[in-house]
N, C-alpha and C positions, 0 to 999 in steps of 0.2 A: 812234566816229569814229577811222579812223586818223591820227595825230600825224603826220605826214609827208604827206596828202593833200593834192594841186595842187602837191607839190615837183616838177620835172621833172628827173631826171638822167641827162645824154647820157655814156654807160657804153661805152669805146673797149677797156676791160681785158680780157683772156683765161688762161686758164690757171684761176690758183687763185686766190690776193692780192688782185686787182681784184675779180674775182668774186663772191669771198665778203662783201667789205664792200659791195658795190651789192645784193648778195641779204640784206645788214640793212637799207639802206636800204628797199629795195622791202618786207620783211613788215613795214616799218612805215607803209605806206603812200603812195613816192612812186613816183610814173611812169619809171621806169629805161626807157629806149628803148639797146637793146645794138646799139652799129655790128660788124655781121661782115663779114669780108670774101670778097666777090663769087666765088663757089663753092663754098671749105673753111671758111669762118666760122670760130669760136672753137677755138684748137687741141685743149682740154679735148675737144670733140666727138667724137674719136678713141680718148678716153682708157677703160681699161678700167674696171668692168666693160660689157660690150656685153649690149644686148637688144633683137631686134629692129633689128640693125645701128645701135640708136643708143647712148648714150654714161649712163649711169645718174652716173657723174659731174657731168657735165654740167647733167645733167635738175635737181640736188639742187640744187647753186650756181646756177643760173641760175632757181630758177621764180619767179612773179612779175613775169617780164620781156616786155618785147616784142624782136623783133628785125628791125634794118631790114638787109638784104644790101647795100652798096655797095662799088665799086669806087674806093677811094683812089687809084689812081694814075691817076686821068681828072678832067679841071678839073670837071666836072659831078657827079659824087662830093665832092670837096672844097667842091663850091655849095651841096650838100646838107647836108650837116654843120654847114656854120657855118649855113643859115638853123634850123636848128635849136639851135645854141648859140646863138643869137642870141637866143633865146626860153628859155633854158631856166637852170634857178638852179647846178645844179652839174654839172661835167664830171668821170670819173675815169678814168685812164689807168693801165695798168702796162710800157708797154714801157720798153725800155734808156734811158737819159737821151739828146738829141738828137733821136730819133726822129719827134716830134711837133713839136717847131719844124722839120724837116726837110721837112713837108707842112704845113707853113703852119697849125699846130694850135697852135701853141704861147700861151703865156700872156699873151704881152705883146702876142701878136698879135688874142689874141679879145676880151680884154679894151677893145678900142677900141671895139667892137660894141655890149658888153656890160660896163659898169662894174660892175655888180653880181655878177658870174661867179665864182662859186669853183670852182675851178681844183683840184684834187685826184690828187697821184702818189702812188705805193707802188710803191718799187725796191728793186737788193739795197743800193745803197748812194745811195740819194737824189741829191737834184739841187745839192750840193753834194760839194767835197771832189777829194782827188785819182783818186779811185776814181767817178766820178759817172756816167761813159759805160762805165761797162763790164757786162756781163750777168752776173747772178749765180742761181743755183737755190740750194732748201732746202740740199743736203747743204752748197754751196760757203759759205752764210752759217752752218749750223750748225758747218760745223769751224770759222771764223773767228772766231767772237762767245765763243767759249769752251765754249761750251754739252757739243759733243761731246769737250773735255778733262774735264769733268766727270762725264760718261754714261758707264759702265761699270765693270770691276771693275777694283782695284789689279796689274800686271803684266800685263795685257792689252790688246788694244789699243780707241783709244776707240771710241767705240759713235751713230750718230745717234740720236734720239729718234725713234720710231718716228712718231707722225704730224707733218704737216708744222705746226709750233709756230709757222715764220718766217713763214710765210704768214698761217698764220690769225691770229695775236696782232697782225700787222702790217697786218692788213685790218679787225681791230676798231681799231688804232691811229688806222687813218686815217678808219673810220666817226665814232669820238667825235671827230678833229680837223673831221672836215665839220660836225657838227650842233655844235659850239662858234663854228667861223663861220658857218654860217648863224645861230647867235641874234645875232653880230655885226651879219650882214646887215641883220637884222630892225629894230635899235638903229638903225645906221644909213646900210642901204642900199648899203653898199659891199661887194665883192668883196674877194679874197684866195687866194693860194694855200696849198695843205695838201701838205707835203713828208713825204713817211715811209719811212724807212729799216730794211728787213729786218733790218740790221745794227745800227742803233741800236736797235732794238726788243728784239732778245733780249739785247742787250749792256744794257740798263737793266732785265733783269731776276736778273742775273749779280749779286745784292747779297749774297751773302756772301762767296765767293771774292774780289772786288773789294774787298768792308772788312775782309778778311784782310791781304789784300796790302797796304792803304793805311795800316790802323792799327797792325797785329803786325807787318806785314813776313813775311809767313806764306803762303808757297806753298801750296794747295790742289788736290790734284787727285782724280783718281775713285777714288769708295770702294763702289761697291755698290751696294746697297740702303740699307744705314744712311745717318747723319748723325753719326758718331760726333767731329767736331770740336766739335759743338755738344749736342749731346742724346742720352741712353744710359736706355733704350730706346729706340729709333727704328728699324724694324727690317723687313724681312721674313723669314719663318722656314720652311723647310721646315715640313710636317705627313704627316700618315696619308695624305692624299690630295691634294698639291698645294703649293700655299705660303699664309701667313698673315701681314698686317700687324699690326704693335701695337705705341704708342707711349706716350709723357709727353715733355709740354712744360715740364713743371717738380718740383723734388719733391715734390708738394705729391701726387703718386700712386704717388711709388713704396711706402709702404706695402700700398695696395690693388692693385696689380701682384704683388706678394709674397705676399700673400694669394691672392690670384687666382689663383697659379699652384702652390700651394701649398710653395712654398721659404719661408719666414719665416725662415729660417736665411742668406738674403741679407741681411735687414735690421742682423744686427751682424757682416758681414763688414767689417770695415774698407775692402778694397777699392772698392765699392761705396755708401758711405753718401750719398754726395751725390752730382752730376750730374757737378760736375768730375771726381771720384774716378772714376766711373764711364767717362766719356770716354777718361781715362787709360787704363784698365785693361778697355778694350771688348773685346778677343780673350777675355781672362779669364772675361768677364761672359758674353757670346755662350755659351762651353762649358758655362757652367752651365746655362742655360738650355734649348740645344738638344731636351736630351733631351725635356725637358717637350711641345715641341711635338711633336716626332715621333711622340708616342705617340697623339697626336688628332686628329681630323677637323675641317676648316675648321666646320662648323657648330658638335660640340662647344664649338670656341675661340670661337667667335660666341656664342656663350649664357654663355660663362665672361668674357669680357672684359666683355661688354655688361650683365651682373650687378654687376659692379664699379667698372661707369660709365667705365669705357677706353677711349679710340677706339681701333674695331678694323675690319678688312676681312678680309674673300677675296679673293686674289686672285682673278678674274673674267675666263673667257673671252668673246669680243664676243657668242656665243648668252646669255652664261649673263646680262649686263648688259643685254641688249636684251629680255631677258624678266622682267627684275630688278624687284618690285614698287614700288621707288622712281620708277624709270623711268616706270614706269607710271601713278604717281597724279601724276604731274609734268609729262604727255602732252609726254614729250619723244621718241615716236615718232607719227607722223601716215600715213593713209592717204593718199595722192594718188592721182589718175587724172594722166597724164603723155600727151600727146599722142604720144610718142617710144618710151618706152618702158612705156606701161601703166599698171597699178596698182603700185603701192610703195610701203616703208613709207619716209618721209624723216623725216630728223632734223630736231625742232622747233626753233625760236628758245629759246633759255635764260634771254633776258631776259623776266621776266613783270610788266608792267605792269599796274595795277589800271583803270584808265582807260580807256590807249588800248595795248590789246593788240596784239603780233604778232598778223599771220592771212597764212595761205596759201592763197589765193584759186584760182590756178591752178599746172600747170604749167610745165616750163619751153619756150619758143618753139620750132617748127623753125626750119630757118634762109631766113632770109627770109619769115617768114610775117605780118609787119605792117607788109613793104615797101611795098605798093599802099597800104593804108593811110593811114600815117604822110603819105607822099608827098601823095596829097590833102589830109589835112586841113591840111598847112603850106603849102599851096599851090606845090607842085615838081612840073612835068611832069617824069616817067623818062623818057628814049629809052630803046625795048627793041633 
């Protein structure tokens, strides 16, 4: 049984943000009914890569959905919508702050309908604050939140994080605010809105540069790969073929690191005996070390670290992870049939429930293809 089955969620979002968290909702089992709008639907539709003129973007974030095509800006569109909110337990939106009380969508307005309504935004900077109506993308909240003062090397300049972190982390933000009000709901019966902030999201997760500042008074900024204000080893390493991660979280391995790599002559370096010593002294440490790696192959270093009981990686190209036997025994790639664009391998849900599992039932919708639908079974004549 899916844990979410008979929830209805009338899903207004587009892009990435909204998207992503109604495609949790839905593989967990609720009816996500997606309003596109009346021609070009969901802008992601557009979005590369293309197959088949359709959108494999798209098809990933959206399957499991239905889609009803309406024209908002006709009272008969807008009739539509609420007799549908009107029945339905959660609504989720991602446009600009205003936009939706602007068409008579707004919260304090559906809620008269619908007491019970959870009411659910994800913006760049939420429905509060002096920034509330203004439009924000990934890059514009990753350089603000600090994230991209963090990302990259020392005397260079900063670096975005390559996939979109604001999005996604802030569309699982607002999944788990919907499913804590909804058990609200259940208690008793009331509605709620769920407010969430691209900018609040990655700024609550900025928790060392932040208790830098607040407790040392200690400016932080980008180092790398390492962590060398906190931890030494922490690293990624040049090798024979590529690069190699390998770290301690405490000394309780630098002995077997030293062994491991067979330097034991680090162990009564003074420089080096402890983590602080070591932090101090990371350029130092780094030169000793290099060579060690250059001389091996990431697997070698895979067999030498993971002997020693080290957490260690390869770095990993997206072929080399999406063939990667962890992947694999953890079916976090799935085969789909996609109405749009075919067969593909889409990425699975990560959350693995013993009960009541994620499942990927279908595809994601064309556009407008459960307008006639929809329409009937709620009882709405369309003029064509």
């Amino acid at each position: 049984m899916s844990i979410l089955k008979d929830v209805l969620v009338v899903d207004f979002s587009q892009g990435y943000s909204g998207d992503f968290c109604t495609m949790q909702l839905a593989d967990f089992g609720a009816r996500v009914i997606k309003i596109e709008r009346k021609d070009t639907g969901d802008m992601a539709r557009a979005w590369e890569p293309l197959k088949n003129g359709q959108s494999g973007y798209f098809a990933m974030m959206n399957r499991n959905k239905e889609s009803l095509e309406v024209d908002l800006k006709t009272e008969q569109g807008i009739a539509l919508v609420k007799k549908l909110i009107a029945k339905a337990d959660i609504v989720v939106e991602n446009f600009k702050g205003g936009t939706m009380e602007k068409m008579g969508l707004g919260y304090d307005e559906l809620k008269k309908e619908n007491t019970g309504l959870i009411y659910a935004s994800v913006s760049g900077f939420g429905r509060t604050g002096t920034f509330w109506d203004k439009p924000a993308y990934e890059n514009v909240i990753q350089a603000m939140c600090g994230i991209m003062e963090m990302t990259g090397f020392p005397n260079e300049a900063p670096v975005r994080v390559g996939p979109a972190v604001g999005d996604s982390l802030s569309a699982l933000m607002l999944a788990n605010g919907i499913v804590m009000a909804y058990y609200h709901k259940i208690q008793t019966g009331e509605g709620q809105k769920v407010d969430v902030s691209m900018l609040d999201t990655l700024f609550s997760i900025m928790e060392s540069p932040v208790l830098f500042s607040s407790i040392k008074n200690v400016e932080t900024t980008r180092c790398g790969n390492n962590d060398a204000e906190t931890l030494v080893p922490y690293d990624v390493y040049p090798c024979k073929d590529g690069y190699f991660s390998a770290g301690l979280a405490s000394d309780a391995g630098w002995e077997p690191f030293c062994r491991a790599i067979d330097m034991v002559a680090l162990l009564e370096d003074e420089r080096f005996t402890d983590n602080t010593l070591r932090c101090k002294n990371y350029e130092a440490f780094t030169a000793e070390v290099l060579p060690y790696f250059a001389k091996h192959t990431k697997a070698e270093l895979q067999e030498i670290f993971t002997n020693a009981k080290i957490p260690n990686a390869p770095v990993l190209t997206i072929p080399e992870i999406m063939e990667h036997q962890q992947i694999k025994d953890r079916e976090m790639l799935v085969i789909l049939q996609d109405d749009g664009i075919g067969i593909y391998h889409a990425v699975n849900n990560p959350m693995k429930l013993s009960k009541t599992p994620a499942t990927i039932q279908k595809g994601a919708p064309l556009l407008g293809q459960h307008t006639k639908q929809i329409c009937e079974e709620f009882g709405f004549l369309l003029n064509t």
